[in-house]
N, C-alpha and C positions, 0 to 999 in steps of 0.2 A: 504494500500500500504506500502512496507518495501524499503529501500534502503539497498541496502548489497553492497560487492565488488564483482564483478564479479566473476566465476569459469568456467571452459576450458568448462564444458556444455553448458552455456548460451551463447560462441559465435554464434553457429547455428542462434539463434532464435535475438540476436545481428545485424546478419548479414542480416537477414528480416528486422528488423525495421530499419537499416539503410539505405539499398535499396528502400521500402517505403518512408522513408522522405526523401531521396534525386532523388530517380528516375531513379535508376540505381544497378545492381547489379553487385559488383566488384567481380574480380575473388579471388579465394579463395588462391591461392600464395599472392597479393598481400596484402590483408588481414596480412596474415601470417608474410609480410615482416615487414608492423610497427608497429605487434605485439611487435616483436624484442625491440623493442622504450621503449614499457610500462614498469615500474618499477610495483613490487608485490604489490600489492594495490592501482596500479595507475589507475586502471577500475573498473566502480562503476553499477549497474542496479538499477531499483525500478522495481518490482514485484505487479503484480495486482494479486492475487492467484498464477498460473505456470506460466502465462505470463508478459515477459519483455516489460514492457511499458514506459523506462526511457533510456537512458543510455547515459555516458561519457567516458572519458581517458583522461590522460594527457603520453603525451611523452617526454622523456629524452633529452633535444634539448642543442645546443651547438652556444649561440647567441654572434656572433659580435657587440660589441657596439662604438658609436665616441669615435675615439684616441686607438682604435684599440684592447682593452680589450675583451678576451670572457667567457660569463657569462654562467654557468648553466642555465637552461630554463623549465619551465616547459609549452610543446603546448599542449594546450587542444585541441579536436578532437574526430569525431565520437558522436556528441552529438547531438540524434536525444529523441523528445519524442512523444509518438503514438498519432495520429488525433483521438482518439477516450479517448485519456486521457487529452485533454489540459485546461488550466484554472484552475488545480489544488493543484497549485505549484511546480510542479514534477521538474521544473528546478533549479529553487530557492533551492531545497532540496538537488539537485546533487550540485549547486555552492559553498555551504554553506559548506560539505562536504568534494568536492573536495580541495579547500581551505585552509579548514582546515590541509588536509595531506599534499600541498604542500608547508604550512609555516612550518608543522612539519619536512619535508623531507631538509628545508635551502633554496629552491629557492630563490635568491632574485627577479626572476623575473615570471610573466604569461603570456603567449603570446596564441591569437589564431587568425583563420580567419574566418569572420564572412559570412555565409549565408544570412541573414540579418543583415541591417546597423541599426536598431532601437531597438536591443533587451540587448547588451552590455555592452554599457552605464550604466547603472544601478549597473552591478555587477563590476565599477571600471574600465573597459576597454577603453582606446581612441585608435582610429586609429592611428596610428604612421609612417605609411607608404604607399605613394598612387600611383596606376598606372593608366597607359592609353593605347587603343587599338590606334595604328597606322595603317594607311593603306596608301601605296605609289605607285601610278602608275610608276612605273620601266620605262616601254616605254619613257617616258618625260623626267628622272631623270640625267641630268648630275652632277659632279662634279664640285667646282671650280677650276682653275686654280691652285690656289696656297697651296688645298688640296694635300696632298702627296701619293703617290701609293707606300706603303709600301711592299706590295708581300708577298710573304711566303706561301700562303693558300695552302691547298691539300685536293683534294674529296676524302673519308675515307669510310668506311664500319664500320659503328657503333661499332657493337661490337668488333671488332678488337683492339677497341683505347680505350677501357673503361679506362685503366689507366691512358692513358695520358687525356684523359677528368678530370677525378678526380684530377688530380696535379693542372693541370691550374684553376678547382675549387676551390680549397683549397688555392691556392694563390688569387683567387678573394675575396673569403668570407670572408680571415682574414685582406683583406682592406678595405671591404666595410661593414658599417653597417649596421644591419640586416641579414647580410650573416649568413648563417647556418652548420652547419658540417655536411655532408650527409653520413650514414654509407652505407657500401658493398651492405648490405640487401634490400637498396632503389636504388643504384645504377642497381642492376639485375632487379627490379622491371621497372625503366625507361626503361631500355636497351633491356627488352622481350619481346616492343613494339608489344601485344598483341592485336589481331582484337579488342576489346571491349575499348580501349584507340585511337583509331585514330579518333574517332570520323566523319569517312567518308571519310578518307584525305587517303592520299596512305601511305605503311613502312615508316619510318626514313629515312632521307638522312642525310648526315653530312660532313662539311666542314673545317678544323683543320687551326689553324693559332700553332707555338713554344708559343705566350701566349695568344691563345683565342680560341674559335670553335663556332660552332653553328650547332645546330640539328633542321631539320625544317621536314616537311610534306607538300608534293601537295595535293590541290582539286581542281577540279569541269576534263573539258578535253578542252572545247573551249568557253571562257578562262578556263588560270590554274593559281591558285592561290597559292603563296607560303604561309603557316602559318609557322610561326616559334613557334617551342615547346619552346626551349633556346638558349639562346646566352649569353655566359660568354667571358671577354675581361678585362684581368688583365692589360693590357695596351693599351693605345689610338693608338695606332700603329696598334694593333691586332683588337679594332674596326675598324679602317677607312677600314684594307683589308678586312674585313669579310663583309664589307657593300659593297665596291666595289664588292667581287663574286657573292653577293646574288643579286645587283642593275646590274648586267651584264648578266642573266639567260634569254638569248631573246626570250622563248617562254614562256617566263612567262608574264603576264599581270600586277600581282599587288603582292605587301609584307605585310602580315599582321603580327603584334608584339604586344602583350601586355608589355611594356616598362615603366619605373620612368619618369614623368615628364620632368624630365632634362635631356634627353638623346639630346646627340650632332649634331643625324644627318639631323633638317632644319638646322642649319650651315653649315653643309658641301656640299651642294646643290648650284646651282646659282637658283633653283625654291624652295623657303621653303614650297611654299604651294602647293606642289605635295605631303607634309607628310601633312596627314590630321588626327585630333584626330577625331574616331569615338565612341569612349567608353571612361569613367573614372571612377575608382573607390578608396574604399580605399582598403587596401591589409594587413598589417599587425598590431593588435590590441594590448597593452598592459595592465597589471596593473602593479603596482611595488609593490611587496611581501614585499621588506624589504628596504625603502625608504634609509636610509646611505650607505647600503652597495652598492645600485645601484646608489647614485648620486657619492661616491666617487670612484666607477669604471670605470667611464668616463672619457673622456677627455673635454675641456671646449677651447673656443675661446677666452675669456675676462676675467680677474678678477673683484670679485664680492663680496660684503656683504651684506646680503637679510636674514630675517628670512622668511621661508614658513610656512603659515598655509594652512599643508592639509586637506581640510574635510574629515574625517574615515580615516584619515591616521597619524595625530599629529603637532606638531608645529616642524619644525627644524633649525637651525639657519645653515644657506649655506654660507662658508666661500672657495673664489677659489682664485688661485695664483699660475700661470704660468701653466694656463691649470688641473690642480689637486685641488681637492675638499676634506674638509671637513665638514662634515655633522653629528650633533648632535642633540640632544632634546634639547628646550629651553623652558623654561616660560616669554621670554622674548617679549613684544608687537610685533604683526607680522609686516611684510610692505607688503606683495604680500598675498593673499586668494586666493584658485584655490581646487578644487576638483581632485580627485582621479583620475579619466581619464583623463585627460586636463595633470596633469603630466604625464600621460603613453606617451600621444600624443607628447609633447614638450620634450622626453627623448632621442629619437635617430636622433633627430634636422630638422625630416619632415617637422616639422611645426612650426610656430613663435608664440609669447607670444601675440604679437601683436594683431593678428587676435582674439585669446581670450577673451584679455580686449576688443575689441572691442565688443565682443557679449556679457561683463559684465558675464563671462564663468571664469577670471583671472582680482582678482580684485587688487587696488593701488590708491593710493592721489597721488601717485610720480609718472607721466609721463617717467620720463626717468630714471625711477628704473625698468620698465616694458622693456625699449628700453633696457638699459644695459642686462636686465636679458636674452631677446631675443636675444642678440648677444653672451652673453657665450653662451647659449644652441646649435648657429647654427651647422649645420655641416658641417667641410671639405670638405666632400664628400657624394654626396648623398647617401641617406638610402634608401635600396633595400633589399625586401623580398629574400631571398637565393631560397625557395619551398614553393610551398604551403601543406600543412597537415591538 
């Protein structure tokens, strides 16, 4: 078996094996569009004789981080290996690899979404951002009182608004971390709302607030069920009306969202448990490529003097003050121990230090060296996947 970089031939045969391991064969525009993403040598195969029995990518991504910085990115994607080659290392081969170009390329960062939650881990990735399915019987669902009916919303015809969708994006993403830059290319891709993406539901409908929207799809006929594809809300004003249009739809039955954890609307209810989680998962995976350059990009809740021992990653000595980090090499005795993933996971403030040391995952003598650390890292604002890739 060879690893090479991929060439314009092997997409064909690219585009089987990844429909095989996922279960689905995309259209071949859409292919096309986050082709656009890949940098020249950022698609890699392994070859069995003529056939491709490996393959990866990584894409040119444009990530938001806490205190509002945005990093170069490299999302990995498309990485499928054939049921008929596994157990051979063929991943291990592409990681090792792939890695390698995109420390040579400067990312300081690697991001992907995982198909499975157990295979990751290994190659330095923690979860860093987690969602949940919500489902809400509408029928039930009042407001309270002292919630505000902010207004402004207008039923839209998708394509029409693509601009204005994009602005109101770009002002969400470069607030929220984990936000992503979505280029033109993925934009036309959403917006082609192609049979083979509805997944059974009916076209797009779409709902615009001046700083928010949301584009959903109905299923089933009696009941009808709203699924929401997106909802972006650069401000709490443009959630509450968008939830009010969507929770006022009286021949609708129920609202289904894949949604952050922390999203506001059991508060805004006098019933909270008419939202019910029916799914949870993680959503967005990191490693940190180049540990200074990514811890002093951030922004920080607390000041802090910690040295880190990463394992496969080095010793740094983390020095924060008024929110801004410096981060160097030390030889100097650690106070925190924590692996590779464990910081991917605690870098966009999903997740606490806390819970870590507790599974002896992030280690310390110093109880509230661990507290304090957990509290610089948290984040202002919750950490939210921009897309998935």
């Amino acid at each position: 078996m060879t690893l090479a970089p991929s060439t314009d031939a092997d997409w064909t045969a690219m585009a089987l094996l990844g429909g095989t391991a996922f279960g689905e064969i995309g259209h071949p525009d859409s292919l096309a569009a986050w082709r656009t993403m890949v940098p020249d040598g950022g698609a890699l195969v392994v070859r069995d004789g003529d056939d491709v029995v490996g393959q990866c990518f990584y894409l040119n991504l444009s990530l938001t981080v806490s205190g509002g910085a945005v990093l170069p990115t490299a999302g990995i994607s498309f990485v499928a290996v054939a049921p008929t080659h596994r157990r051979r290392g063929i991943l291990r081969m592409m990681y090792t690899e792939l890695h390698r170009r995109i420390a040579d390329a400067g990312l300081p960062i690697a991001a992907l979404t995982a198909s499975e939650g157990g295979i990751y881990g290994r190659f330095g990735y923690g979860p860093a951002t987690g969602k949940q399915l919500i489902t809400v019987d509408r029928r039930f669902a009042e407001f309270h009182a002292s919630v505000s009916d902010p207004g402004g919303v207008r039923l839209v015809k998708p394509t029409e608004h693509r601009d204005v969708f994009a602005e109101i994006y770009d002002r969400w993403r470069l607030q929220t971390p984990g936000g992503l830059q979505r280029p033109s290319a993925l934009w036309d891709d959403l917006l082609a709302d192609r049979e083979n993406t509805r997944d059974g539901c009916s076209e797009l409908f779409a709902f615009v607030h001046p700083d928010g929207y949301v584009l959903y799809r109905v299923h089933g006929n009696d009941p009808m069920t709203i699924r929401i594809w997106e909802l972006v809300a650069a401000t709490t004003d443009a959630q509450v009306a968008l939830w009010r249009a969507l929770l006022g739809m009286d021949l609708m039955e129920k609202v289904n969202i894949w949604t952050h954890p922390d999203d506001v609307l059991p508060q805004l209810l006098t019933n909270p448990r008419l939202v019910r989680v029916t799914n949870s998962t993680d959503d967005l995976w990191l490693r940190i490529m180049d540990i200074p350059a990514a811890l002093e990009a951030r922004g920080y809740q607390e000041d802090l003097d910690v040295v880190l021992q990463v394992a496969d990653g080095g010793r740094f000595a983390l020095q924060i003050r008024d929110g801004r980090a410096r981060c160097t090499p030390t030889d100097a005795p650690a106070d925190v121990a924590l692996d590779l993933d464990v910081l991917g996971s605690l870098y966009l403030g999903g997740y606490r230090a806390e819970g870590f040391a507790t599974a002896n995952r992030l280690r310390s003598n110093d109880s509230a060296l661990i507290r304090r650390l957990g509290g610089a890292f948290a984040g202002e604002v919750p950490a939210v996947l921009g897309y998935g890739f």
